[in-house]
TORSE-328282 format. One line per field, with one value per residue (C-alpha): residue number from 1; residue in three letters; x, y, z. Coordinates in steps of 0.001 Angstrom, whole numbers, plus 524288, in hexadecimal, padded with zeros to 5 digits. Layout:
resi: [NUM|...]
resn: [ALA|...]
X: [X|...]
Y: [Y|...]
Z: [Z|...]
END
This chain:
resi: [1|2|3|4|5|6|7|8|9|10|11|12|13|14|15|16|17|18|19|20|21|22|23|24|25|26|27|28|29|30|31|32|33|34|35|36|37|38|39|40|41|42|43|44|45|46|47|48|49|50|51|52|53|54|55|56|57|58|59|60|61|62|63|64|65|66|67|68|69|70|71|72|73|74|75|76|77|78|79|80|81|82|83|84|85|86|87|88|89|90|91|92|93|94|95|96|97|98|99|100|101|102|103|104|105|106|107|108|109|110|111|112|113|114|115|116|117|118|119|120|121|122|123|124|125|126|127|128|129|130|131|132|133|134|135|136|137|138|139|140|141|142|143|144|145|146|147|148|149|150|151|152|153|154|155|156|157|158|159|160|161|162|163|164|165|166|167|168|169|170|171|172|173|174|175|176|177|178|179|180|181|182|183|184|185|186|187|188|189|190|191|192|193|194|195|196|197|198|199|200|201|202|203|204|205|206|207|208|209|210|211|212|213|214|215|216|217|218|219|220|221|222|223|224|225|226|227|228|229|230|231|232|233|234|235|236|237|238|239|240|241|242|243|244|245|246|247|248|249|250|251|252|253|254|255|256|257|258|259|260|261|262|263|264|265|266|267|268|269|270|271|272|273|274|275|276|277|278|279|280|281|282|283|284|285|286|287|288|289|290|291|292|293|294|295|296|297|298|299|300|301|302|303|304|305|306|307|308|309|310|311|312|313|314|315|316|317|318|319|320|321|322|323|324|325|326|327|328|329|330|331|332|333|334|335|336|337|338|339|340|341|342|343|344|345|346|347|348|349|350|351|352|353|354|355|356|357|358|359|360|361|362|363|364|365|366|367|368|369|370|371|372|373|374|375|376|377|378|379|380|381|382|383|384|385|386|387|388|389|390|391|392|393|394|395|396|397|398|399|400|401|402|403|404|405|406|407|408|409|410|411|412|413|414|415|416|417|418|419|420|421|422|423|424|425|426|427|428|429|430|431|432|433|434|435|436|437|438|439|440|441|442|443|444|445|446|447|448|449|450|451|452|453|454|455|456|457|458|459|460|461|462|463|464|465|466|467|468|469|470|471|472|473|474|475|476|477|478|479|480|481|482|483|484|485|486|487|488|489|490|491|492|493|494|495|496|497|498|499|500|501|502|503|504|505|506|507|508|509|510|511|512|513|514|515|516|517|518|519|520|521|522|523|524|525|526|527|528|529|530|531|532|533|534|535|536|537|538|539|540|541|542|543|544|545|546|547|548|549|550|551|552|553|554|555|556|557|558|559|560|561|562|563]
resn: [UNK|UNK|UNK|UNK|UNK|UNK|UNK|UNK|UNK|UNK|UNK|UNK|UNK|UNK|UNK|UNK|UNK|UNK|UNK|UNK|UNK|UNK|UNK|UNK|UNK|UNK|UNK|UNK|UNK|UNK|UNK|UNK|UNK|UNK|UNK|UNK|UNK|UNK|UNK|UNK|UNK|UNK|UNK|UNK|UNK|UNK|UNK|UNK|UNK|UNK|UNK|UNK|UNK|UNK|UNK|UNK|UNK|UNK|UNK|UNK|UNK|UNK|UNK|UNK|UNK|UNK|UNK|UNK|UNK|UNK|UNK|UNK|UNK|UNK|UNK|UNK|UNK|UNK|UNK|UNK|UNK|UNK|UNK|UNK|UNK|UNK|UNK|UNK|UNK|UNK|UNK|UNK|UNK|UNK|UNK|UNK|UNK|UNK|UNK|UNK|UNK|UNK|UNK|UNK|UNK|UNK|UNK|UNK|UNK|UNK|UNK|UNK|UNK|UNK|UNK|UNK|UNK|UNK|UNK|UNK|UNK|UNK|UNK|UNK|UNK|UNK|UNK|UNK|UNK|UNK|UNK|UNK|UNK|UNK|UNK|UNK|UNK|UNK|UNK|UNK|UNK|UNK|UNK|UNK|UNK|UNK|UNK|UNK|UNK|UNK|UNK|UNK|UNK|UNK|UNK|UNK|UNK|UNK|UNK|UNK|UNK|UNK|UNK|UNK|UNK|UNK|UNK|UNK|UNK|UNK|UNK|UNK|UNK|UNK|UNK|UNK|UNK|UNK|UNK|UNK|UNK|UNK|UNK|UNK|UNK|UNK|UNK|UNK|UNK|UNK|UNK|UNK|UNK|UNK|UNK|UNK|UNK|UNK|UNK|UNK|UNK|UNK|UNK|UNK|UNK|UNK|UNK|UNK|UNK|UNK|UNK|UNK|UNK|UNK|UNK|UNK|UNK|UNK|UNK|UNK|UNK|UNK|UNK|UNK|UNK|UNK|UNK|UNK|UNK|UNK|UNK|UNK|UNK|UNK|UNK|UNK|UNK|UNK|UNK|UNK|UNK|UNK|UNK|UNK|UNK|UNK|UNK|UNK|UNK|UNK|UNK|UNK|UNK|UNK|UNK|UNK|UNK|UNK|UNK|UNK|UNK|UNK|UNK|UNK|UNK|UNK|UNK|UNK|UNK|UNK|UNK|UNK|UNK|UNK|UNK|UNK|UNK|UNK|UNK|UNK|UNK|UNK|UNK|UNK|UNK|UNK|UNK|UNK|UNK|UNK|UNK|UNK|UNK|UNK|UNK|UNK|UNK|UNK|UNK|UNK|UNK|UNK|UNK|UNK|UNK|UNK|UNK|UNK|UNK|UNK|UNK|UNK|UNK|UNK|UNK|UNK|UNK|UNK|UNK|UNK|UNK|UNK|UNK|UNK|UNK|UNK|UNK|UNK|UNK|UNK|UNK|UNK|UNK|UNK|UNK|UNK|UNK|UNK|UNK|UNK|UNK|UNK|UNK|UNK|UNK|UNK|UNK|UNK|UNK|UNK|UNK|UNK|UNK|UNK|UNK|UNK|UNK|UNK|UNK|UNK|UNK|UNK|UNK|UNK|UNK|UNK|UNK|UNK|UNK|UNK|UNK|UNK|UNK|UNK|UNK|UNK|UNK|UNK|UNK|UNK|UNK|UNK|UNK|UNK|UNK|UNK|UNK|UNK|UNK|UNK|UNK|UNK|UNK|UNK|UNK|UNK|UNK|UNK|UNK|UNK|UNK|UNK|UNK|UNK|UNK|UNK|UNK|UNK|UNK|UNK|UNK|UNK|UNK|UNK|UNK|UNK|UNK|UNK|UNK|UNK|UNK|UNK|UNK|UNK|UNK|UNK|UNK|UNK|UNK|UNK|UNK|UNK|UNK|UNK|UNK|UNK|UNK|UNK|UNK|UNK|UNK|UNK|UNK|UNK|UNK|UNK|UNK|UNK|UNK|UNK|UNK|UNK|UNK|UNK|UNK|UNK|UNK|UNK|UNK|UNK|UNK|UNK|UNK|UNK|UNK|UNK|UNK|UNK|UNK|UNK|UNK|UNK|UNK|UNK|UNK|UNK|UNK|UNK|UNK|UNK|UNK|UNK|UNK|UNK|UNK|UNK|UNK|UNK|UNK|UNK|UNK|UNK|UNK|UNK|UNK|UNK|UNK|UNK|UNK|UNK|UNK|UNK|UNK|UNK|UNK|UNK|UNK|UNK|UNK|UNK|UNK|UNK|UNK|UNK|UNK|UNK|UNK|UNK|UNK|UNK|UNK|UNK|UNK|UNK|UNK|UNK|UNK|UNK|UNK|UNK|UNK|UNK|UNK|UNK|UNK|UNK|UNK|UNK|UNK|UNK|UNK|UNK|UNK|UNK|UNK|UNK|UNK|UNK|UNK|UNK|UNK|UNK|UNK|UNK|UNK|UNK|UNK|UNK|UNK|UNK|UNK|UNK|UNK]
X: [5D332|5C690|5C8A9|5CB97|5CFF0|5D871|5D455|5CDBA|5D19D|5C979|5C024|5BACA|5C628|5BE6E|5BB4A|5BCD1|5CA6F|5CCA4|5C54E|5D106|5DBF9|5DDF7|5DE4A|5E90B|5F5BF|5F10E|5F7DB|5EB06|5EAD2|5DD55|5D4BA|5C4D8|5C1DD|5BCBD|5C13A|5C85E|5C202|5C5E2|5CB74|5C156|5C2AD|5C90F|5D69E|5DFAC|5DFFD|5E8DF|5E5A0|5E653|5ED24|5F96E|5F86A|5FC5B|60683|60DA5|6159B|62246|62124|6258E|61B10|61166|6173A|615BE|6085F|6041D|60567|5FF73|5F2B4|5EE1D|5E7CE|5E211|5E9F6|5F61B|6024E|60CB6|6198A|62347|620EB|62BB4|62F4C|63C27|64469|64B7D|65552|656AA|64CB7|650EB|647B9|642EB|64A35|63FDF|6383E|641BF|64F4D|655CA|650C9|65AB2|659D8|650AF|65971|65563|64762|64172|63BAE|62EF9|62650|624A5|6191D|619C0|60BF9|6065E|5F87C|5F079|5E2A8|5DEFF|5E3F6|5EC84|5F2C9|60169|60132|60E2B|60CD7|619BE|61423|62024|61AF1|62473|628E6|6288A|628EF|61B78|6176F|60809|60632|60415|609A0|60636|61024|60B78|6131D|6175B|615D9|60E72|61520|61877|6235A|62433|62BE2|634BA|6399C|62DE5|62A4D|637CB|635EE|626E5|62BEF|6377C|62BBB|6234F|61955|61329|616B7|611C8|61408|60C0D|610C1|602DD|603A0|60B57|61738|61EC5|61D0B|62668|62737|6248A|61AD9|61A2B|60D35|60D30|60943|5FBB7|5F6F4|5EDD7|5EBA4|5DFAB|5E1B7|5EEC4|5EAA8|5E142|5ED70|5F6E0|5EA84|5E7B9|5E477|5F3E5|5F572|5E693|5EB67|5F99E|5F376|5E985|5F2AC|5FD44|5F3BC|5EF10|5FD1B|5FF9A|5F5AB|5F8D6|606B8|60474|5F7DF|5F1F3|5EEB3|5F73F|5F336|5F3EE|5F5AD|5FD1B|6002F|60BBC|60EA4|6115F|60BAF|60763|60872|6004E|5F659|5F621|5F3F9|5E763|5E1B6|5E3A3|5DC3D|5D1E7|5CEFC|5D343|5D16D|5D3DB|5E1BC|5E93B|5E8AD|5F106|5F67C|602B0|5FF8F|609FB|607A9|5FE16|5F91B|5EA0F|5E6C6|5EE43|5E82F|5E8B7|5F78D|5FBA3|5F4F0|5FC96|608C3|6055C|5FEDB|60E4B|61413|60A59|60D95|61BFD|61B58|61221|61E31|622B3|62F42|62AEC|62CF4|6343A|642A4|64A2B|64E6B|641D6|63C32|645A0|64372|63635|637D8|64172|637AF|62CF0|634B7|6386B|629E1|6237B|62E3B|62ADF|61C8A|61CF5|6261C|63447|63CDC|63FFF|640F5|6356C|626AD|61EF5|6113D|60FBF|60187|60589|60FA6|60A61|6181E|612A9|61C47|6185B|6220B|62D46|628A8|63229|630B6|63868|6395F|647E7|64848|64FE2|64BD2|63B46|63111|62AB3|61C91|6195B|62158|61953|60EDD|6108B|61422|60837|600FF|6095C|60789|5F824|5EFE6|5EB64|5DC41|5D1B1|5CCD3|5BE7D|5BD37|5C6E7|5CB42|5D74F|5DEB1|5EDE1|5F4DE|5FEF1|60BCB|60F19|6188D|62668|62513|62BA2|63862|631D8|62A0A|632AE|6386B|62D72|6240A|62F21|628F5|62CAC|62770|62BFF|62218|61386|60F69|61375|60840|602F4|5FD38|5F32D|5ED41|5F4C9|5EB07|5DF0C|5E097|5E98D|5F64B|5F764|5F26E|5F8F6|5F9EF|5FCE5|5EEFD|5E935|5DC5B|5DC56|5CC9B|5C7B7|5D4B5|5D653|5C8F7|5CA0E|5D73F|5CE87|5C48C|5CC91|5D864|5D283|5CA3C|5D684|5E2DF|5DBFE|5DA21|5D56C|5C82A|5C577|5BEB3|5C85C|5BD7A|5BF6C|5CD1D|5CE3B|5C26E|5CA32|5D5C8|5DE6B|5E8D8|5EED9|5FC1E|5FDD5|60BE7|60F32|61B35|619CB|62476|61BC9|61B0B|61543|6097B|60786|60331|5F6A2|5F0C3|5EF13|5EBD0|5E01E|5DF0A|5DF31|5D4D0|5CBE0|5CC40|5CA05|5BE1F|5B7A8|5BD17|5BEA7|5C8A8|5D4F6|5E008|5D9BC|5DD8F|5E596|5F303|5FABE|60947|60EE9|61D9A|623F1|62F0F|62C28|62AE4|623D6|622FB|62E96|63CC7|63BEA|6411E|63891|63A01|6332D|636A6|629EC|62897|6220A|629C8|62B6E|63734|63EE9|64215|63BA8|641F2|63D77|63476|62808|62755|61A35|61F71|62787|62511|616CE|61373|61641|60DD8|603CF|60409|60203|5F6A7|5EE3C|5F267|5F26E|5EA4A|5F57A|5F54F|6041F|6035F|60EA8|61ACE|62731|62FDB|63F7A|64876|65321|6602D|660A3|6541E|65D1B|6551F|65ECD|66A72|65FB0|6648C|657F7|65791|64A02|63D35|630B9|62381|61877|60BD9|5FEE6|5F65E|5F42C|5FCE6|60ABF|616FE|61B6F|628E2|6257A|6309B|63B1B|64524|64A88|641DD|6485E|6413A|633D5|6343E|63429|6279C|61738|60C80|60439|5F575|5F7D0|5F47F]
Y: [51AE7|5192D|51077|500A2|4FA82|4FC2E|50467|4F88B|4F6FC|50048|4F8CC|4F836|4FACF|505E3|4FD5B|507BC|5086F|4FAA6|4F910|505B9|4FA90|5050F|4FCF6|4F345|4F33A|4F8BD|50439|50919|511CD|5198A|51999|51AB3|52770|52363|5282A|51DEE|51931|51F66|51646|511A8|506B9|50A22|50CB3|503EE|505AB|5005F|4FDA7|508B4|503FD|4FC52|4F18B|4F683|4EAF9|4F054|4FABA|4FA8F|5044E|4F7EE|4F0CA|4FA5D|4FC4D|4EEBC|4EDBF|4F859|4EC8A|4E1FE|4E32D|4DF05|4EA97|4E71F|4EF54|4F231|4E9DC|4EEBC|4EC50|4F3BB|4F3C6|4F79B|5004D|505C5|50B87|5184D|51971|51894|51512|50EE5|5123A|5048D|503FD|4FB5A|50876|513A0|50E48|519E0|51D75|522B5|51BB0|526CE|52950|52BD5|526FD|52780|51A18|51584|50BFB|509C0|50595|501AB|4FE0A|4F950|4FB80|4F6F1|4FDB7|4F958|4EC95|4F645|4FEE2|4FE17|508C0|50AE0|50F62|5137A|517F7|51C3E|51CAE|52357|51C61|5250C|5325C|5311A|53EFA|53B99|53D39|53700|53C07|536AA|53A08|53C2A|538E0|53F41|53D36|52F82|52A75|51C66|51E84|52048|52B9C|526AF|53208|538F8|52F4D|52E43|53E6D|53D56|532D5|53BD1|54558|53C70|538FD|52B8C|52C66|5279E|5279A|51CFF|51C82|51D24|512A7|51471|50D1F|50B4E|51892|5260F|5316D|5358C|53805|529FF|523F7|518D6|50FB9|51610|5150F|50B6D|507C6|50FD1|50A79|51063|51EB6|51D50|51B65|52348|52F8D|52C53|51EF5|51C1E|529A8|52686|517F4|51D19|525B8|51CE6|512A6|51AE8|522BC|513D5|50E5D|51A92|5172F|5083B|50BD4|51648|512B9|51F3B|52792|53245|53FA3|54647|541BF|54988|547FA|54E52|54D1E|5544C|55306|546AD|54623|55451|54E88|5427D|54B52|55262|543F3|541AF|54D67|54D5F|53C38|53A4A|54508|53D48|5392A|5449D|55098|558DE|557F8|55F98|55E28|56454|56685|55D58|554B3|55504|55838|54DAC|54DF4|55CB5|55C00|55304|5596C|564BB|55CB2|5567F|564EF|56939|55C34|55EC0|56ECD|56C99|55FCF|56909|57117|5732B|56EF9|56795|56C89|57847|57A8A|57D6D|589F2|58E8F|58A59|591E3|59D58|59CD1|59895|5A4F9|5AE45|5A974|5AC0C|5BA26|5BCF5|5B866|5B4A8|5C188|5BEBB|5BD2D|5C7C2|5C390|5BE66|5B0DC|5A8F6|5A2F6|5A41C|5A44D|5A862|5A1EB|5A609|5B3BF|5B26B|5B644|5B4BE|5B248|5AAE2|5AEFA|5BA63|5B09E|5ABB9|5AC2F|5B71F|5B014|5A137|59F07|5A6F6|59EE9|5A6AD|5A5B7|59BD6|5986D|59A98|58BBA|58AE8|598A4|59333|586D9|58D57|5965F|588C6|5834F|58FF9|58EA4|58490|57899|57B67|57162|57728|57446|57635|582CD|57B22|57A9C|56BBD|56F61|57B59|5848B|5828B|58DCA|59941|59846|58673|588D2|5821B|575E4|5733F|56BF3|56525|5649B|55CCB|55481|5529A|54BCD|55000|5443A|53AFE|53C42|54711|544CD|53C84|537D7|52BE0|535CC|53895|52B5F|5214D|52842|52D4F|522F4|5204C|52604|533B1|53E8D|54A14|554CB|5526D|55283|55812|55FAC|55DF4|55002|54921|550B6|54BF0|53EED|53D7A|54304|53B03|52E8A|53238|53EB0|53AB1|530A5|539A4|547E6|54D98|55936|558F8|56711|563B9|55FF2|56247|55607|55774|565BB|561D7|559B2|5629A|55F50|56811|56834|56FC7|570EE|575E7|577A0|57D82|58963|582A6|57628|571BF|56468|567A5|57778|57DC9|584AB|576B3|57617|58531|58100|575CB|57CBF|5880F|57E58|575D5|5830F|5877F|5797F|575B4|5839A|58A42|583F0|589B0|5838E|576AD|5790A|580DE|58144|585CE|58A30|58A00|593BE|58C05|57F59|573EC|56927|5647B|567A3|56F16|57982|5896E|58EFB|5881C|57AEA|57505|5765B|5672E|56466|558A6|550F6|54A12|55787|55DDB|5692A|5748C|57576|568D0|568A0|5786F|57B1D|5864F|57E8F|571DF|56D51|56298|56953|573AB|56899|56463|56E41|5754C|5661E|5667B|573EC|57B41|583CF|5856B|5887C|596ED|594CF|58A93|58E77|5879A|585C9|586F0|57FAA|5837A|57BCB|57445|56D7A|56A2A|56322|56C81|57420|581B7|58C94|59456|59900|597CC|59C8E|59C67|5934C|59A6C|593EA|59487|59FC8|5A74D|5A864|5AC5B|5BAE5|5C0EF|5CAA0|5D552|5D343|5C9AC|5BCB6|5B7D9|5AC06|5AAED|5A73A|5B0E9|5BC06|5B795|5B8BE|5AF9B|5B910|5B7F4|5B879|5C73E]
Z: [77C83|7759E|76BAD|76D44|7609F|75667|7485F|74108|7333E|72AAE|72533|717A8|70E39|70586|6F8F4|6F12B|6F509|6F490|6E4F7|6E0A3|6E8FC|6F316|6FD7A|704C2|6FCD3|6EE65|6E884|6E19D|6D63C|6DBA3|6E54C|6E3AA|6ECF9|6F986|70882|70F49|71CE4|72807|73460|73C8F|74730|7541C|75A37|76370|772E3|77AFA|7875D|78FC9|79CCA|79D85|7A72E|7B574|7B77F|7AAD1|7B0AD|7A85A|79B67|793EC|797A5|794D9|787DF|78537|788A6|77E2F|77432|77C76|77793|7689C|760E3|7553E|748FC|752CE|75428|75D64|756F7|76093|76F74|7761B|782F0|77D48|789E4|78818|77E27|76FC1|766D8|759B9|74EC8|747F5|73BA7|73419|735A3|731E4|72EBA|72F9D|73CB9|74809|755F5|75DF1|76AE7|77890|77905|7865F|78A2D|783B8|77C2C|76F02|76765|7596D|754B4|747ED|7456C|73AF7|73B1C|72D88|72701|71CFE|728EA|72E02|73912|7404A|74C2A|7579F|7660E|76F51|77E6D|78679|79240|79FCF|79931|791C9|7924A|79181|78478|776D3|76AED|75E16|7512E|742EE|7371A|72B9E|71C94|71A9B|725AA|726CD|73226|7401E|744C0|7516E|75310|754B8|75E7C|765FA|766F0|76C9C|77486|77A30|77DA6|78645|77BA1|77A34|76C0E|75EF4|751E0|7439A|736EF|7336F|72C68|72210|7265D|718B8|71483|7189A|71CC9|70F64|7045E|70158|705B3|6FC9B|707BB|707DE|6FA1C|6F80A|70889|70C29|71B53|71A7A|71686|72406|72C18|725C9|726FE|734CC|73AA2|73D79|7454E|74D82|74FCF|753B7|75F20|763F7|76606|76BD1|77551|779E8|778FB|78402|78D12|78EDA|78F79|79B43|79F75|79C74|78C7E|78958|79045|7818C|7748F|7696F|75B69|754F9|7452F|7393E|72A60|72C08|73813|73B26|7327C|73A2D|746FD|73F36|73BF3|749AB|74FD6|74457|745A2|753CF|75BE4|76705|76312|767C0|76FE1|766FE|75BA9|75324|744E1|73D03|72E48|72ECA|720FD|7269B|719EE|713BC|7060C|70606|70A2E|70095|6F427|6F879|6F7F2|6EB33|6E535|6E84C|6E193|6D636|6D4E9|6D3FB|6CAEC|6C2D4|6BFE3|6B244|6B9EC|6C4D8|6D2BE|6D5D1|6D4E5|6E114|6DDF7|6DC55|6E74B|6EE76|6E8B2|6EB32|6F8D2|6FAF6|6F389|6FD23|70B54|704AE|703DC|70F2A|71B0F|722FE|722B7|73138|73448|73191|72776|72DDD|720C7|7247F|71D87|72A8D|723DE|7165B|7162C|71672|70D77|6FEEB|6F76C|6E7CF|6E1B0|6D369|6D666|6D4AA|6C75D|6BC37|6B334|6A8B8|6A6C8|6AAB8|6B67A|6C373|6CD6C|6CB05|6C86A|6BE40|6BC7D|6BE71|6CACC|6CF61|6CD71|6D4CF|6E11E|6DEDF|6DFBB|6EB3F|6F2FD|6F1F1|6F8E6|6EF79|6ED05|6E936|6DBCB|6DE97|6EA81|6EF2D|6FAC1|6FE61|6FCB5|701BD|707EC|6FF9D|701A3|709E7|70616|70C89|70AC9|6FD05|70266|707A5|6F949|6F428|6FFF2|709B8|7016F|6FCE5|6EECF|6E3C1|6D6FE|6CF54|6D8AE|6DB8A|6E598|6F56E|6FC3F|6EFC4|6F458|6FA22|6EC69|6E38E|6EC08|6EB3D|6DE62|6D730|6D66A|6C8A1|6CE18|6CAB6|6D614|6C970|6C4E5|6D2AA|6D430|6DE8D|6E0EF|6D91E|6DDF1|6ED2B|6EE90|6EB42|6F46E|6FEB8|6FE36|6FEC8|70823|70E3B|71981|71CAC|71BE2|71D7C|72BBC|72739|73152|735A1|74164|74C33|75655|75E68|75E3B|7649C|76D4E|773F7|774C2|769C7|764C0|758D2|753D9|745E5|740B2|731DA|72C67|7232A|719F6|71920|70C0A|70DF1|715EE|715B5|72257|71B13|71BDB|72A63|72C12|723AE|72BEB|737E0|73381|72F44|73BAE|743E3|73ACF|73DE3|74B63|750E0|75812|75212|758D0|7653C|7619E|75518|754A4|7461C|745A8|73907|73A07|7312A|7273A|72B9E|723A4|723D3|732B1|73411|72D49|725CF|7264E|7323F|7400C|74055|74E2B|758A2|75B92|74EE2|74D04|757F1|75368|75328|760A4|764A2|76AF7|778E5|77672|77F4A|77E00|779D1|772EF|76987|76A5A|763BC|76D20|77771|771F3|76DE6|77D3B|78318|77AB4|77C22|78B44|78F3F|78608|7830A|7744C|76C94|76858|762AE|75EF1|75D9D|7528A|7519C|74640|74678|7403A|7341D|7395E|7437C|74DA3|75246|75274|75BA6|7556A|7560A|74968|74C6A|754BC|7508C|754E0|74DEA|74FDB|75008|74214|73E33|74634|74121|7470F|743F0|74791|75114|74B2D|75464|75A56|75367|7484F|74B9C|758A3|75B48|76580|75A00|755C9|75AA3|75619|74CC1|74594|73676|732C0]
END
């Protein structure tokens, strides 16, 4: 490892921030508009040998935490044997004991890089079945958890194993992130010092605990988490040899204007949001148009972007009709259906909510129209609490949020240069039924890092899975390994398994032409009963039904260009 120390506090507090009472503790009401400093300093090493006389795995274990590191106190050391692993219930109290854990030891870390930062950090080292390998975990939502589970099921697979709350220990899995307002430090972990710090101590916590680094590094997360993996590979390129980034919020800002511009178009409604009933007949009128777009009538939208269903042909003709929609309600899903545009400028800010997601609109971004738009501290700190999303200006106000929280929580780099020079790989997945981070985000992503870096698909592969939802659920099959937590079928197949897939494109050179999902029967992954396989085709190839045999069966389908 390069580095010897430790991130030092950031220093110099911006006084601009600290004059509006943005800084330490202090709920401010605005912010004056300047970028927040990024982390400088250095990271913490281990030493990289455990002593030769130490030969017992406890003892090395032990001696991970003998040294003092400035900013890191080890508060768990422990070499746990095989067996069951009860979750601490200070942390989740509703937690289930994890069974069957192979032998290993457990690291649970508390760094402080800034005199305002809280970062929890859990490392897992397997005991005799370490498999070589380092594999670092994102988060979801604004974090403030660990997942065990996550851990107990890289653990199971050989990894050395890690997993931060980024720093936000307090907050949920949820759109709450109260805990950052006014704690400019605390925006720098939560964006990406926590998930740095998290793999430079784990990769060093690895070599003194078997006397030699990890072979290859990986990172694995969704939404937050596949944002934290783009962070990684555009900040640290040396951090990790591949990477699986599914929906990822690298453009958080972006993302969460999207969010709010839905919160805002509904709440805008004469009566706000929109009725059940019509939903689903919208939803229904949708799959009629466009479900054999790639060949078969499956129930499933597989090409939104080819689907051009107008929905001003279910508008009422007559005020009290039941089976229409009004002319407001048209026109907000005209509005929802198109990308959200800076009015100045033509550019693009967020991604349309794609065609066939109508069922997750109301239920996949989990919105409340009586309370202030999802992630609202994003634009209530910068802009005041009293701000009011439903004025929002989509070019004075973006820009200001930019310019304060953008270079911080934003990995939206183009040039990933270093990265694939030194053989990185990166999978991207997105559901099609995604209505909290649309896949049309990281296709743009993805075109514009080929146009700058060059030759994307060498080093970047992007899955869209037809009917899935966010990360995860949904209509379409969703099971390929893209949780970690839920079991694969045929785990460590290359062909359906995404780490296995990751593996072996970083260590072999042989890149994933194609993924195939699973549909569970009621989404029962744990009943194990097949209702469907399909293949997931790499951007911008989709999967087309090739006109005979089981449209149920992956084997009835070919990876096609769009034409």
């Amino acid at each position: 490892m390069r580095k010897t120390t430790l991130y030092k506090a950031v220093t110099g507090m911006m006084v601009a921030a600290i004059a509006a009472g943005c800084g330490g503790g202090g709920d401010s009401g605005g912010f004056v508009p300047v970028v927040l400093p990024p982390a400088t300093g250095t990271t913490p090493v281990v030493p990289p040998d455990a002593p030769p006389q130490m030969v017992s795995n406890e003892e090395r274990c032990r001696a991970i935490a003998a040294q003092s590191l400035p900013g890191t106190e080890f508060t768990v050391v422990e070499y746990r044997p095989a067996g069951d692993f009860p979750v601490p219930k200070q942390i989740i109290p509703t937690a289930e004991t994890i069974k069957s854990l192979p032998e290993f030891c457990r690291l649970s870390v508390r760094l402080t890089p800034s005199n305002d930062s809280d970062i929890k950090v859990e490392i897992w080292l397997p005991g005799d079945h370490w498999n070589g390998r380092m594999l670092g975990l994102g988060n979801g939502g604004f974090a403030g958890f660990i997942s065990y589970e996550s851990l107990a099921a890289g653990l199971r697979r050989g990894y050395a194993v890690a997993h931060t709350d980024m720093g936000t220990g307090g907050a949920t899995l949820s759109f709450d992130g109260s805990l950052l307002r006014g704690h400019p430090e605390k925006w720098i972990d939560w964006g990406y010092r926590s998930t740095h710090l998290m793999t430079v101590l784990s990769k060093a916590s690895a070599q003194r605990f078997y006397s030699k680094p990890p072979a290859k590094s990986y990172f694995m997360g969704c939404s937050t988490g596949g944002g934290q993996g783009i962070h990684e590979a555009t900040r640290y390129p040396d951090d990790y040899d591949g990477i699986i980034s599914g929906a990822p919020a690298n453009d958080r800002i972006g993302t969460h204007i999207g969010i709010a511009t839905y919160w805002a178009t509904m709440k805008k409604l004469p009566a706000p949001g929109m009725p059940a009933d019509k939903m689903a007949l919208l939803s229904s009128a949708v799959l009629e148009a466009c479900d054999s777009d790639d060949g078969v009538q499956d129930g499933l939208i597989s090409r939104p972007e080819k689907c051009t269903f107008n929905p001003r042909v279910l508008q009422c003709q007559d005020a009290g009709g039941a089976n229409c929609l009004t002319a407001d309600q048209v026109s907000a899903v005209e509005k929802l259906y198109s990308p959200v545009i800076d009015p100045v400028t033509g550019a693009v800010i967020a991604p349309q909510l794609e065609k066939g997601s109508e069922p997750n609109w109301s239920a996949g971004l989990a919105i409340d129209l009586s309370t202030k738009p999802p992630f609202g501290e994003l634009f209530s700190w910068v802009l005041g609490n009293d701000f009011d999303f439903l004025n929002f200006d989509y070019f004075r106000d973006r820009q200001t949020v930019e310019s304060v929280l953008g270079p911080v929580v934003n990995a939206t780099s183009k040039d990933l240069t270093k990265f694939r020079d030194r053989g990185g790989k990166i999978i991207g997945f997105n559901g099609t039924m995604d209505a909290l981070i649309p896949p049309a985000g990281f296709e743009k992503y993805l075109t514009s890092v080929s146009e700058t870096t060059g030759a994307g698909d060498s080093f970047i592969r992007f899955y869209k899975a037809p009917g899935m939802d966010h990360c995860g659920g949904g209509l379409g099959p969703n099971v390929f390994g893209n949780d970690i937590a839920t079991p694969v079928p045929l785990a460590g197949d290359p062909s359906r398994d995404l780490l296995a897939a990751l593996e072996r494109w970083v260590e072999t050179g042989d890149a994933p032409d194609r993924i195939i999902a699973t549909k569970f029967k009621d989404n029962n992954v744990a009943a194990g009963e097949v209702a469907m396989t399909r293949p997931l085709c790499p951007f911008p190839k989709f999967a087309k039904y090739d006109g005979v045999g089981d449209p149920n069966s992956e084997k009835s389908f070919s990876c096609q260009q769009p034409g």
